[in-house]
PAZAPA-4460 file (N, C-alpha, C; in steps of 0.05 Angstrom, whole numbers, plus 32768, in hexadecimal, padded with zeros to 4 digits):
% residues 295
    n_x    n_y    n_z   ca_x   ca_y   ca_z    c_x    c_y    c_z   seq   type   mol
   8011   7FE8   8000   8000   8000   8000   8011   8019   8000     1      X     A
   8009   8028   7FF6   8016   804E   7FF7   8013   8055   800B     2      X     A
   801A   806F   8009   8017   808A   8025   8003   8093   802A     3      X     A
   7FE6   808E   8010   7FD5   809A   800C   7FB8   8087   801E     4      X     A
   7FC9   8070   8028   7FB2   805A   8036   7FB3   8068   804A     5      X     A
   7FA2   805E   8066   7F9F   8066   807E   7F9F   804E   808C     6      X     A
   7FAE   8048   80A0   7FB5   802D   80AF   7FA5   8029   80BD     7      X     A
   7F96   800E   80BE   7F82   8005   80CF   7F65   800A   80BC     8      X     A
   7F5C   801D   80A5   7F45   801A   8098   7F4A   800D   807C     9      X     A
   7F27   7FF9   807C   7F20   7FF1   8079   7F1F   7FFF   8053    10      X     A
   7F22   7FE5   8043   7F19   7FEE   8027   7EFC   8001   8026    11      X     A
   7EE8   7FF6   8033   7ED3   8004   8028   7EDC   801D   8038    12      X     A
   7EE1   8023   804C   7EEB   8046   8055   7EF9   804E   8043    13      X     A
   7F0E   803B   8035   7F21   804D   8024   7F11   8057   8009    14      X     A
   7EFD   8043   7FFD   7EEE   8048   7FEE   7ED7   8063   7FF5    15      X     A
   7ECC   806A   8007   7EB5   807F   8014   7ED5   8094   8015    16      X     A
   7EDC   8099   8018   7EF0   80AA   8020   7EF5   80BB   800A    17      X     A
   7EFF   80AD   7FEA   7F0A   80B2   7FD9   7EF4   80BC   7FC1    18      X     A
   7ED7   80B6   7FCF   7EC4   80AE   7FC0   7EBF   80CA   7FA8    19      X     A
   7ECD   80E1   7FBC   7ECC   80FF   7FA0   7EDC   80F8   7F91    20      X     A
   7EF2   80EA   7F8A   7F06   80E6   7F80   7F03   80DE   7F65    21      X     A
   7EF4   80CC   7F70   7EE9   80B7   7F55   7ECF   80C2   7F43    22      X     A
   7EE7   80A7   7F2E   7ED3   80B8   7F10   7EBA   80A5   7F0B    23      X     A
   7EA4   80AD   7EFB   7E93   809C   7EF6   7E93   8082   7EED    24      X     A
   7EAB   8074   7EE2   7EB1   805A   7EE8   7EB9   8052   7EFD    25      X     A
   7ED0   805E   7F10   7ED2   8050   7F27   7EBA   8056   7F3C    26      X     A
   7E9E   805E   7F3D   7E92   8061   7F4B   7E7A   804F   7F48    27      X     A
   7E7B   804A   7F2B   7E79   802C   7F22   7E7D   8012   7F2D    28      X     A
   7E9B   800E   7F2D   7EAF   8001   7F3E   7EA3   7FF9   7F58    29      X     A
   7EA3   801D   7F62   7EA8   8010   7F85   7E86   8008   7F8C    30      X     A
   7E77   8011   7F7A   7E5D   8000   7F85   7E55   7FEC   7F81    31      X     A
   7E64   7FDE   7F64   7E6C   7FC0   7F65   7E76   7FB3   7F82    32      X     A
   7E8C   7FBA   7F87   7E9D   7FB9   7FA4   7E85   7FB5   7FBB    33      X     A
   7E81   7FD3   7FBE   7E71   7FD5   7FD9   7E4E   7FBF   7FD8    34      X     A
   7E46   7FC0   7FC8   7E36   7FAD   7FC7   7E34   7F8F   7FD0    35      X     A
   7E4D   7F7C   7FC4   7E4A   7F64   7FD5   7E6E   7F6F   7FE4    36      X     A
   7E67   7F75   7FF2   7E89   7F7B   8003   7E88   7F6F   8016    37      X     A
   7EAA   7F5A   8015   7EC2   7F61   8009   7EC0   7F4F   7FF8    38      X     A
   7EA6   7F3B   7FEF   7EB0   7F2E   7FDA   7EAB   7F33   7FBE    39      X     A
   7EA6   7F46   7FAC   7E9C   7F49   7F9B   7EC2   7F54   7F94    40      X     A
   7ECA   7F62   7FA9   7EE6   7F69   7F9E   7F00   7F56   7F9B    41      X     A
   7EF3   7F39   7FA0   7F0A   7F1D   7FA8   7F0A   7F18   7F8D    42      X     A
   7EF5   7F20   7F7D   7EF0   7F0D   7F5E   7F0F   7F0D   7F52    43      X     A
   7F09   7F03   7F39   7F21   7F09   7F27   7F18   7F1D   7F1E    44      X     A
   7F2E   7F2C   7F13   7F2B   7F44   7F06   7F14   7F48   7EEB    45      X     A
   7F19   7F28   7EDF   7F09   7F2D   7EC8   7EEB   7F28   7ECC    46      X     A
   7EE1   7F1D   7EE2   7ECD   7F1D   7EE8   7EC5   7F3A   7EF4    47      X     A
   7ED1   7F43   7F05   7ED1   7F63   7F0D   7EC9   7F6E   7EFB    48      X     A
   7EDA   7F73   7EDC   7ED9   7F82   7ECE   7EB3   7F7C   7EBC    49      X     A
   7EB0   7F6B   7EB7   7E9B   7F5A   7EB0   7E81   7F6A   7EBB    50      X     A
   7E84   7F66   7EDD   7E6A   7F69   7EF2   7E68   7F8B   7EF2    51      X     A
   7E84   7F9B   7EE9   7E7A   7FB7   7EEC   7E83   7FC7   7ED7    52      X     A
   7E7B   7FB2   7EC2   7E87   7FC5   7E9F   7E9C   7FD9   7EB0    53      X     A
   7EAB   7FCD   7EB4   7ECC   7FDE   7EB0   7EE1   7FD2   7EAE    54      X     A
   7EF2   7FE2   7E9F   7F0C   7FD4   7E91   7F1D   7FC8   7EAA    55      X     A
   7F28   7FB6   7EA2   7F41   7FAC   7EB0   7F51   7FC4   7EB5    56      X     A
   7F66   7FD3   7EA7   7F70   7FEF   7EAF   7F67   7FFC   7EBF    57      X     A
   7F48   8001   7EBD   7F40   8015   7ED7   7F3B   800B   7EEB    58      X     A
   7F39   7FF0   7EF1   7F33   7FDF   7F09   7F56   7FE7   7F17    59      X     A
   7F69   7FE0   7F0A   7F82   7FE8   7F09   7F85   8004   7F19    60      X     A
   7F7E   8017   7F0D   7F7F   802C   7F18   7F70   803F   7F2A    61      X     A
   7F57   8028   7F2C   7F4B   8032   7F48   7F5D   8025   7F59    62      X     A
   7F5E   8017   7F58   7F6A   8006   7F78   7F87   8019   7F7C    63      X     A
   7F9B   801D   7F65   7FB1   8031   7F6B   7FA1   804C   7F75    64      X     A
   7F90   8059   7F6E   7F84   8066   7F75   7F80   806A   7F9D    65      X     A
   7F73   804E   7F9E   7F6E   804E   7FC3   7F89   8041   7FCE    66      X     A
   7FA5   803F   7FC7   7FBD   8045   7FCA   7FC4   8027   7FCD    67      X     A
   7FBB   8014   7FBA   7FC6   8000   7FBE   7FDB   7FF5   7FA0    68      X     A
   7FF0   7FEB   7FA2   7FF8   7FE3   7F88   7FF8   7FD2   7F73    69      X     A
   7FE4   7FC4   7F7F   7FD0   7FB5   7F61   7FB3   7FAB   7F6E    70      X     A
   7FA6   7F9A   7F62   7F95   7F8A   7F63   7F9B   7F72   7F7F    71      X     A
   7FAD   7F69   7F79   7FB8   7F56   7F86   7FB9   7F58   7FAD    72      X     A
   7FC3   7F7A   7FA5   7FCD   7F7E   7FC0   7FA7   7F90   7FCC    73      X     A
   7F9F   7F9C   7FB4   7F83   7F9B   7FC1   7F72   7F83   7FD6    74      X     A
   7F74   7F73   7FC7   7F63   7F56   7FCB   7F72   7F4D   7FE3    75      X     A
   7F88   7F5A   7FE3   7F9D   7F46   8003   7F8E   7F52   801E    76      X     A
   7F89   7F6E   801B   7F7C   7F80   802F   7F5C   7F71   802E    77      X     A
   7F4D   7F71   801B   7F3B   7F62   8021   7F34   7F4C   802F    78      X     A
   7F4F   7F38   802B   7F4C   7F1F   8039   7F55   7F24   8050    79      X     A
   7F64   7F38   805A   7F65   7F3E   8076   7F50   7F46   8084    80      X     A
   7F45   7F59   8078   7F2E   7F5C   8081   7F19   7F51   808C    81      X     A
   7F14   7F33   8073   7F09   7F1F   807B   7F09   7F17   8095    82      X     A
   7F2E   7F0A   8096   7F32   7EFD   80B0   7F32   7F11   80C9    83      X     A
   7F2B   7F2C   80CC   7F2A   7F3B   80E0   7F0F   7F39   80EA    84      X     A
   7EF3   7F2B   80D8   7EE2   7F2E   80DE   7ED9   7F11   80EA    85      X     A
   7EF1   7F03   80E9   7EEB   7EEA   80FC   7EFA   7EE2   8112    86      X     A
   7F0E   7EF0   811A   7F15   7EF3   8131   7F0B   7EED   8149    87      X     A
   7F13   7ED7   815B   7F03   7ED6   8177   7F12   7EE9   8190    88      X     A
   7F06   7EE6   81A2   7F12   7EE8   81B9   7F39   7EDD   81BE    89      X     A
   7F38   7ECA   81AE   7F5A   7EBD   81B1   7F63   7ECB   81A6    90      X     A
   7F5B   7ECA   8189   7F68   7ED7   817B   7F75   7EFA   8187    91      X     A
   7F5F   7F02   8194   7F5E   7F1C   8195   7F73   7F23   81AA    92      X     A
   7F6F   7F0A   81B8   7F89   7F0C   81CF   7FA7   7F0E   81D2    93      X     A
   7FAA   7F12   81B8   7FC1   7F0B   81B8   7FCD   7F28   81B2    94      X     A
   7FBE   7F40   81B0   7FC7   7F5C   81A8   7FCA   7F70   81C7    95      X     A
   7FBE   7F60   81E2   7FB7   7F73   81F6   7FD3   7F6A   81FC    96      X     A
   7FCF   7F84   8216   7FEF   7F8C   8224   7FE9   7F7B   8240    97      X     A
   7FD0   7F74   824C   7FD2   7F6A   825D   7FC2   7F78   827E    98      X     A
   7FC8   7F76   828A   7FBC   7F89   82A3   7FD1   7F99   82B7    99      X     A
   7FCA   7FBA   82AB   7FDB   7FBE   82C0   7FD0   7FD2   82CE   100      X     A
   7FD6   7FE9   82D9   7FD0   7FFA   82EB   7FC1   800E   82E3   101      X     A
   7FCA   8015   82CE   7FAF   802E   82B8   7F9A   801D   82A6   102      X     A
   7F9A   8008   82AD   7F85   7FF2   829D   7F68   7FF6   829B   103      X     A
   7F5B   8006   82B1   7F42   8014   82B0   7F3E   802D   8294   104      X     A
   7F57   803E   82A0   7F57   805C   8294   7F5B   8054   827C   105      X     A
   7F6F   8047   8274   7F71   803B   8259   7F61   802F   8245   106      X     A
   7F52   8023   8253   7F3A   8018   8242   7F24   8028   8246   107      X     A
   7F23   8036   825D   7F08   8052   824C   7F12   8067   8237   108      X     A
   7F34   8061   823F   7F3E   807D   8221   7F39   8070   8205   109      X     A
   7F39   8051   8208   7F31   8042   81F5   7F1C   8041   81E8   110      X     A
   7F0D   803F   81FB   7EE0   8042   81F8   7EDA   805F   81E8   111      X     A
   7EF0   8068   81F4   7EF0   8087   81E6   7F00   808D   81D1   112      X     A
   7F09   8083   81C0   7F0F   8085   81B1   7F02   8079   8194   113      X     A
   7EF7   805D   81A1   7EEC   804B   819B   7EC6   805E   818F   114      X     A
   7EC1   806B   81A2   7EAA   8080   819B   7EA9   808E   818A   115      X     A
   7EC4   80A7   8189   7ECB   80B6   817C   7ED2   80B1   815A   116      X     A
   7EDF   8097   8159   7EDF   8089   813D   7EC3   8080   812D   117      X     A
   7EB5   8075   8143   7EA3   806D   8134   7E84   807E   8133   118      X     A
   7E87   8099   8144   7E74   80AF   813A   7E82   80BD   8122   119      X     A
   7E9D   80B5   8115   7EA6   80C9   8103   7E9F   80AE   80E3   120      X     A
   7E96   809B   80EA   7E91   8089   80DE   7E6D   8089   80D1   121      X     A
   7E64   809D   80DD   7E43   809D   80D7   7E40   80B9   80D3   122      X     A
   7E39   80BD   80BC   7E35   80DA   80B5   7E10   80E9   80BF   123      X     A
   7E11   80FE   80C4   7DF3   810B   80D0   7DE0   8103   80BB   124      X     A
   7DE6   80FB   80AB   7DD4   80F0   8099   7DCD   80DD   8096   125      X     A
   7DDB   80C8   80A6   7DD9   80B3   809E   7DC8   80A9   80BA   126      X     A
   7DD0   80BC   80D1   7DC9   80B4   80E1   7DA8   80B4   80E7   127      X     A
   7DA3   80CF   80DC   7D87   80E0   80CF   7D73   80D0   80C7   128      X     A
   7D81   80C8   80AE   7D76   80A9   80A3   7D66   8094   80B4   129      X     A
   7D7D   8084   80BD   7D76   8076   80D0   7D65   8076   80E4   130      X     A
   7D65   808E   80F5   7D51   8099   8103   7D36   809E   80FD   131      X     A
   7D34   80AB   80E0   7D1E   80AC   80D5   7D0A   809D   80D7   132      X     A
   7D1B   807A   80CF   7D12   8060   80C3   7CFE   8055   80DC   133      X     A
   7D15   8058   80F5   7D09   8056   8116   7CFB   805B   811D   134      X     A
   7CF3   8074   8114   7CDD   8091   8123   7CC4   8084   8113   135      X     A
   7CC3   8080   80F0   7CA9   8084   80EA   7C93   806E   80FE   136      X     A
   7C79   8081   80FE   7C70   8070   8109   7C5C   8050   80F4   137      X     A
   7C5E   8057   80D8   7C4F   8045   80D0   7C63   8029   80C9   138      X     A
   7C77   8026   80D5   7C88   800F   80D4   7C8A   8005   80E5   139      X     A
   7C90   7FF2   80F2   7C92   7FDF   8104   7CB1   7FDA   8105   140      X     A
   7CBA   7FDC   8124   7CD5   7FD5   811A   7CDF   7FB8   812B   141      X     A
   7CF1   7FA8   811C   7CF6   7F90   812B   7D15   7F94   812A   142      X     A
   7D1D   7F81   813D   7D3A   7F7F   814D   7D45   7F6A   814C   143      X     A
   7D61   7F66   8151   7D72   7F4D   814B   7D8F   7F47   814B   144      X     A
   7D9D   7F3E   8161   7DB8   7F44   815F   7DB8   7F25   8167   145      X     A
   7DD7   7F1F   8167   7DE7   7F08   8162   7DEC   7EFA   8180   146      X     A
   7DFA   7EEB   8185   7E04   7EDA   81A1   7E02   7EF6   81B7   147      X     A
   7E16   7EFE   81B1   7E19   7F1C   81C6   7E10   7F27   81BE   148      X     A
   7E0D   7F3B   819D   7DFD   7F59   8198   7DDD   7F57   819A   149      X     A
   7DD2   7F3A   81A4   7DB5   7F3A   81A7   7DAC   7F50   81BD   150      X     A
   7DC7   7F58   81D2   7DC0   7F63   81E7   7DBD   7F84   81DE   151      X     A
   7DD0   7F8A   81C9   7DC9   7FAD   81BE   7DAD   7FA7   81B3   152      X     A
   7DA0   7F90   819B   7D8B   7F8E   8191   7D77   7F9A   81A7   153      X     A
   7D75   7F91   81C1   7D5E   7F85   81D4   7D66   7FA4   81E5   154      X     A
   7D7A   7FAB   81EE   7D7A   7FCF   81EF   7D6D   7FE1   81E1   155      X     A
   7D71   7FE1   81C4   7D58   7FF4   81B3   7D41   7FE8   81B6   156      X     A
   7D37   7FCF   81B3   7D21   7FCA   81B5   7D10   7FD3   81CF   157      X     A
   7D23   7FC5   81E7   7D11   7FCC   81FD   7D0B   7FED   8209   158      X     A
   7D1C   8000   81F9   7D19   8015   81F4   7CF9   8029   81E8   159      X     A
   7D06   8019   81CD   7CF4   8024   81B7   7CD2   8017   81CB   160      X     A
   7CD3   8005   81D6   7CB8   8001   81DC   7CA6   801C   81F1   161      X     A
   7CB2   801E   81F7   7CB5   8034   8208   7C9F   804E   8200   162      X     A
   7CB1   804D   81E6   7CAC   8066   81D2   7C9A   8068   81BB   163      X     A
   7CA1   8053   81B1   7C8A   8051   819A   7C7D   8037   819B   164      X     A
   7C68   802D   818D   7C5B   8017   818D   7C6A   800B   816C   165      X     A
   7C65   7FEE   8177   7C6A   7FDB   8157   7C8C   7FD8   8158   166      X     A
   7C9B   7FCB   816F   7CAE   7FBF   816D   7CAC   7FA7   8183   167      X     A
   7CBD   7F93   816D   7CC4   7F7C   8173   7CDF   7F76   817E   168      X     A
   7CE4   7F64   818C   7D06   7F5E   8191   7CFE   7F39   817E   169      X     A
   7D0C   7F39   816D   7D04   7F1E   8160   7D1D   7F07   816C   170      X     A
   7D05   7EF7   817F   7D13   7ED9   8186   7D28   7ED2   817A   171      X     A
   7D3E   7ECA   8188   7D62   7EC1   818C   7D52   7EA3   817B   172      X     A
   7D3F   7E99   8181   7D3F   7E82   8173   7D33   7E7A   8159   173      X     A
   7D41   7E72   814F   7D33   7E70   812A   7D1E   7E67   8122   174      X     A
   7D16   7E4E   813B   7CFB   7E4A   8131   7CE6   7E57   8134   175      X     A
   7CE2   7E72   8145   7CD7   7E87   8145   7CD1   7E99   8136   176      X     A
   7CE9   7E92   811E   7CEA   7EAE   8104   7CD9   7EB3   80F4   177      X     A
   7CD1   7E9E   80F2   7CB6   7E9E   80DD   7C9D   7EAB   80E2   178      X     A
   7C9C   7EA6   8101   7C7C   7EBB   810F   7C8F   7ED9   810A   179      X     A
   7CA4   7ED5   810B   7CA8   7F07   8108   7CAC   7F03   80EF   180      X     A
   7CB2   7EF8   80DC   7CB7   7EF8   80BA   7C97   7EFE   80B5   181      X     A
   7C87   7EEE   80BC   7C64   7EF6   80AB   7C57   7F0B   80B4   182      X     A
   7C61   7F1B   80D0   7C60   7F2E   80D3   7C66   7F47   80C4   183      X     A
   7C81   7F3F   80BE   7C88   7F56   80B0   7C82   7F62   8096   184      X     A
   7C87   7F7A   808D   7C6E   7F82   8078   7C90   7F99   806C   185      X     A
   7C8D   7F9D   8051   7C9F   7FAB   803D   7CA7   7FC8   8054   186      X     A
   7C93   7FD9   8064   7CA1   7FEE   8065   7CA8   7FF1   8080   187      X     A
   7CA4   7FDC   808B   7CAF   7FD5   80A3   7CD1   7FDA   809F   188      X     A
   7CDC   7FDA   80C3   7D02   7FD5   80C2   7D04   7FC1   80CB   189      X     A
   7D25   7FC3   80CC   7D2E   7FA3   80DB   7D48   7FA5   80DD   190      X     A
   7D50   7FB0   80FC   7D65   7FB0   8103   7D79   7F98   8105   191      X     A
   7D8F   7F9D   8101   7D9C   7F7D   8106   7DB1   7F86   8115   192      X     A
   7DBC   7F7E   811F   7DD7   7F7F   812F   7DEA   7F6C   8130   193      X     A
   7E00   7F65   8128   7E0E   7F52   811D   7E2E   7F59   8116   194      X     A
   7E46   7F56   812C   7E5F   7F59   8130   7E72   7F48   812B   195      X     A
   7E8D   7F47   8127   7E96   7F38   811D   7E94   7F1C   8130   196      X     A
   7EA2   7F09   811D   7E8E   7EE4   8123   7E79   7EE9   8114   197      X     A
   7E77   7EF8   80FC   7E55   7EF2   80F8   7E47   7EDB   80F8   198      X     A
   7E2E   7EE1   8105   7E1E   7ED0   8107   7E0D   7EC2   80EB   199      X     A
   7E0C   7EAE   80DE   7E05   7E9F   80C7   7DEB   7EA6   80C5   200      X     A
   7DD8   7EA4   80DF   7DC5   7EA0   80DD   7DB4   7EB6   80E1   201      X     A
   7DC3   7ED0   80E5   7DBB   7EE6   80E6   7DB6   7EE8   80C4   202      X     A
   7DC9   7EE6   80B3   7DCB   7EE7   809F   7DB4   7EDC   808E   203      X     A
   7DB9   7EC9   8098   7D9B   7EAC   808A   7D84   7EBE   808D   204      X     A
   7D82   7EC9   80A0   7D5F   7EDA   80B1   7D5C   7EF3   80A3   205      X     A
   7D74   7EFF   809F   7D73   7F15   808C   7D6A   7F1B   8067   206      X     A
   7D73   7F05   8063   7D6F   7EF1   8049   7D4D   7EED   803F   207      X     A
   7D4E   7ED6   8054   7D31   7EDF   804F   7D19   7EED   8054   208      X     A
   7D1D   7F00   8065   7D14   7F17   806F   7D0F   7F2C   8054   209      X     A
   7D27   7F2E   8048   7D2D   7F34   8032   7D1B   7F33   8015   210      X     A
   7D1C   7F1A   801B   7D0B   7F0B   800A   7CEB   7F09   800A   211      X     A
   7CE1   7F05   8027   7CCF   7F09   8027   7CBC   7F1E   8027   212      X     A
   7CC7   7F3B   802C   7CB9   7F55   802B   7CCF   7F65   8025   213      X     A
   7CE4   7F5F   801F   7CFA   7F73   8016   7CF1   7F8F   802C   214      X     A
   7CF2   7F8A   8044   7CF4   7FA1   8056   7D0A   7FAE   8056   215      X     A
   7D0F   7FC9   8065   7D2C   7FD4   806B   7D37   7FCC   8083   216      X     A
   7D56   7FC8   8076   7D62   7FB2   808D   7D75   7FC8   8094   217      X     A
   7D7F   7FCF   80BA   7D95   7FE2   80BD   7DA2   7FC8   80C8   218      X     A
   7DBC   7FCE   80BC   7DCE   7FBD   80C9   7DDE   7FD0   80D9   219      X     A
   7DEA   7FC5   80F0   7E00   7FD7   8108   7E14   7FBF   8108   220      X     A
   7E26   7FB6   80F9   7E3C   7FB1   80FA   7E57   7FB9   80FE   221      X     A
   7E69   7FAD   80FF   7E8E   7FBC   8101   7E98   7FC1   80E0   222      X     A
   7EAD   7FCC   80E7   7EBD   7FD7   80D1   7EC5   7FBD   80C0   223      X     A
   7EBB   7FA3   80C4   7EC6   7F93   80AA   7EA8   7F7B   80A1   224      X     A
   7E99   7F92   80AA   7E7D   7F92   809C   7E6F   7F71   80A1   225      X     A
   7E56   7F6B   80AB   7E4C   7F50   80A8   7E41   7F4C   808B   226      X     A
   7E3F   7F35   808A   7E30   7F2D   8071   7E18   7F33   8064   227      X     A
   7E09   7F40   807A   7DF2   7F4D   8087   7DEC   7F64   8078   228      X     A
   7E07   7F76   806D   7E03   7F82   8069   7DFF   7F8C   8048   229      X     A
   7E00   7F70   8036   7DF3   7F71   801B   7DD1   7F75   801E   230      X     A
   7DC3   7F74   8032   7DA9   7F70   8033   7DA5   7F8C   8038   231      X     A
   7DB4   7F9F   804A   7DA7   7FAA   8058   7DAE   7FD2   804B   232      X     A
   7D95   7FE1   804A   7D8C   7FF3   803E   7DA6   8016   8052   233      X     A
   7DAC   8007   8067   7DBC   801A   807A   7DD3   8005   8085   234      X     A
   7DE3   800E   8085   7DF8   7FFA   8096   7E0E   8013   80A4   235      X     A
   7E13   800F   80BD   7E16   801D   80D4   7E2F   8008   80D7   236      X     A
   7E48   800D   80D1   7E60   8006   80D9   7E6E   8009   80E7   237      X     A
   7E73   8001   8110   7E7D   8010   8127   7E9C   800F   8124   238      X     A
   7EAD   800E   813A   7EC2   8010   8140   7EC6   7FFD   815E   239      X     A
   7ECD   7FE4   8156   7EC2   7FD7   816F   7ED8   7FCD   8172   240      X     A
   7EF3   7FCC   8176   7F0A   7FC2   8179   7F19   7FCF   8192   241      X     A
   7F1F   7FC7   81A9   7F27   7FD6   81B2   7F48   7FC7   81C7   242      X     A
   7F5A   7FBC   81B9   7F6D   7FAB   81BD   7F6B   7F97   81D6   243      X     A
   7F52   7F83   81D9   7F51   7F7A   81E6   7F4B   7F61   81E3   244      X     A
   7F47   7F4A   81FA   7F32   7F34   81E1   7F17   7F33   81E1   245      X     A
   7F0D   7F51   81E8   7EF1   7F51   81E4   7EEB   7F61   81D5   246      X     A
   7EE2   7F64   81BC   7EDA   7F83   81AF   7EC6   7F91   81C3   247      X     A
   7EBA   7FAD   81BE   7EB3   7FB6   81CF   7E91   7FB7   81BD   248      X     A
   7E82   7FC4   81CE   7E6F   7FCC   81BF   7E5F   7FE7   81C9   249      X     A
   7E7A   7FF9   81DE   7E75   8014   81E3   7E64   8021   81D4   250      X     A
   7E69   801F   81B5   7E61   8032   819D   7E4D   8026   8196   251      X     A
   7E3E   800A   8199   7E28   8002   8191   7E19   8016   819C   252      X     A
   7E1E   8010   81C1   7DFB   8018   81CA   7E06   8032   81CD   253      X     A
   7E1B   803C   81C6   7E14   805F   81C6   7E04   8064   81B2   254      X     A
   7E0B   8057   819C   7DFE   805A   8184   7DDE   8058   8184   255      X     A
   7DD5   804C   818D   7DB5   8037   81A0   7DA9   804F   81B1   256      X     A
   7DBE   8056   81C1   7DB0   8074   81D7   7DA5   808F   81C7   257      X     A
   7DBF   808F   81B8   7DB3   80A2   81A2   7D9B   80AC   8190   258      X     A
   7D9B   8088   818D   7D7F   8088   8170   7D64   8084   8181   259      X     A
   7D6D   8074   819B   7D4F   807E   81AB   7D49   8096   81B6   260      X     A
   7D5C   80A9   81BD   7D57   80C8   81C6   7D50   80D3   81A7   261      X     A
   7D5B   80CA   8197   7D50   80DD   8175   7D35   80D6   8177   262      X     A
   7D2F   80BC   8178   7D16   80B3   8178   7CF9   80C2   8181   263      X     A
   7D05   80BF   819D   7CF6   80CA   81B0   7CEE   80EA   81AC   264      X     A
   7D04   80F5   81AB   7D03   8116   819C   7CF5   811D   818E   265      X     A
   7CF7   8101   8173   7CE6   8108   8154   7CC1   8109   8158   266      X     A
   7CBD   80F7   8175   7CA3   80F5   8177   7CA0   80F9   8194   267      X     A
   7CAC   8112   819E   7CA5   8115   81BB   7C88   8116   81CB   268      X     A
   7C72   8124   81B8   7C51   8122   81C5   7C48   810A   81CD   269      X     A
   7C53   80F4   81B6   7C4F   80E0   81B1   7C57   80C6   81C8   270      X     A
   7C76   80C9   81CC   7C7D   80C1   81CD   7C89   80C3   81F7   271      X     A
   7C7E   80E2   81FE   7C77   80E4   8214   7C5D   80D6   8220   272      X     A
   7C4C   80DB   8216   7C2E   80CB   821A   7C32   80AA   8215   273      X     A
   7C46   80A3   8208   7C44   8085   820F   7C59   8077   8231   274      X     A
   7C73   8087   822A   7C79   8086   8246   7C68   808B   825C   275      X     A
   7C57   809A   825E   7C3E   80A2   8277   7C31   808A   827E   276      X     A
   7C26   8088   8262   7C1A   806E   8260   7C25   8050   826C   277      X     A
   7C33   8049   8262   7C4A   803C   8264   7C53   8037   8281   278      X     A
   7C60   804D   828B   7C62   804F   82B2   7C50   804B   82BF   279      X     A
   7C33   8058   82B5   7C1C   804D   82C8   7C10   802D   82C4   280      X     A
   7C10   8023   82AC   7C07   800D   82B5   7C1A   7FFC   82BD   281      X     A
   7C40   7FFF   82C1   7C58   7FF3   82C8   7C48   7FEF   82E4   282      X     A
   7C4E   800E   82F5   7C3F   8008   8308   7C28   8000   8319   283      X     A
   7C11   7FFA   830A   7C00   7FF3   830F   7C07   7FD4   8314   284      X     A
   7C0F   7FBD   82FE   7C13   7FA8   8306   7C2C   7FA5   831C   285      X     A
   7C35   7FB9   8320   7C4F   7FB4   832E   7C3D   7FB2   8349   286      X     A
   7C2E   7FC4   8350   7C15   7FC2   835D   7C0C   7FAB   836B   287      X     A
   7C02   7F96   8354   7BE7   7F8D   8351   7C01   7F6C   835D   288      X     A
   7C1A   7F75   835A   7C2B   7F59   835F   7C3B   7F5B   837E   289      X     A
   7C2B   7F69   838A   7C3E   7F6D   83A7   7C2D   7F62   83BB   290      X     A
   7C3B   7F5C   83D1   7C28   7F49   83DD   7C1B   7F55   83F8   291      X     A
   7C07   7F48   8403   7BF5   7F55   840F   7C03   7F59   8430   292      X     A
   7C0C   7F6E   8437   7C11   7F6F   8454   7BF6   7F67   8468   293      X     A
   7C05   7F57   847E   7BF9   7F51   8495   7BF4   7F6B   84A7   294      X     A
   7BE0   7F6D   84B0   7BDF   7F89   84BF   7BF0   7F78   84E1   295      X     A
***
């Protein structure tokens, strides 16, 4: 790679980055790319060239372009990429320093940094977007994260109930999928949440989700993207690495706090009168379940 890469990002950043740069073939190109990413960019070249009417030469000279020196050495970063998105806990262990005395402070300067990257990673528009999708009220929104990110899933959800009516947190178990699939209707959402280890079967659920009402899917994935995210209409890319053997997911549910305070904002009359609601009949059964003192 050149001087002109940036260490530690990701092709598709280098691609969004460069994106004024490029001419109406390579923009061609990179939506070839970004569409099935990272594998649409593993092909052979002549298939490349094939899938996005462009010459071999300019395939050539986009990639020198995002500062790599051929094809070859493109596709090598890709396959790293790959293997960064399967990384366990062992693996991951093998980069920390260990435990020492600033080990707290350190890893919140980390969380924080870790924030800071990945709010510079979502543009107000995109975030806007997204929000939008949340807020309307004629959609229904359903939820869904992986082994661990089921727990950010079940954060917005148990949120959003709060606030608006017509969300689901859709059952960890598959044979369940089918009762929230016939539910779901074209202008409905469908959050997914899905970090590296991707989950297969997140994928599978997304698929035919897909398929069956072609709803809008937000994906909240990391920087080496799930599979998830060929389906999905928004994809929300964090910064969840934070040299340890746990990635972090600081930046998920900041990200989560956010879109339920936008939420809430976008429909405050609304959305105050259901919380009222909401607290009084909490308490009421909270009430109705305490037990009878003996005088």
């Amino acid at each position: 790679m050149t001087d002109s890469t940036i260490p530690g990002e990701t092709v598709r950043e280098q691609i969004r980055r460069a994106a004024d740069s490029l001419t109406a073939t390579e923009r061609r190109l990179s939506a070839l790319i970004l569409s099935n990413y990272p594998f649409a960019g593993l092909e052979p070249i002549q298939v490349i060239a094939t899938s996005s009417n462009v010459s071999a030469p300019s395939i050539s000279r986009f990639v020198s372009k995002l500062g790599y020196q051929g094809l070859q050495e493109f596709q090598q970063q890709l396959i790293k990429e790959l293997k960064q998105g399967q990384k366990s806990p062992l693996d991951l262990r093998t980069t920390t320093s260990g435990i020492t005395d600033e080990f707290f402070e350190n890893f919140i300067q980390k969380s924080t940094e870790l924030l800071k990257a990945s709010a510079g990673a979502i543009t107000a528009a995109q975030f806007e977007r997204v929000g939008a999708l949340i807020s309307d009220p004629r959609s229904d929104i359903f939820t869904l994260g992986g082994r661990i990110s089921d727990l950010v899933a079940q954060y917005l959800s148990r949120h959003l109930k709060q606030i608006r009516a017509g969300v689901h947190q859709v059952s960890s178990e598959d044979d369940w999928w089918p009762e929230y699939i016939m539910r779901m209707r074209q202008r409905d959402v469908l959050v997914l949440v899905d970090f590296r280890r991707y989950q297969r079967s997140l994928e599978e659920f997304a698929e035919r989700v897909s398929k069956h009402c072609g709803l809008k899917i937000i994906l909240i994935t990391d920087r080496w993207m799930s599979p998830i995210s060929k389906y999905a209409s928004e994809v929300i890319a964090l910064h969840i690495e934070n040299e340890t053997a746990f990635d972090s997911n600081v930046a998920a549910f900041a990200l989560i706090e956010a879109l339920i305070t936008r939420v809430a904002e976008a429909n405050w009359p609304q959305a105050s009168q259901r919380i009222k609601k909401w607290d009084s009949l909490r308490t009421s059964v909270s009430h109705q379940r305490e037990p009878v003192r003996e005088s």
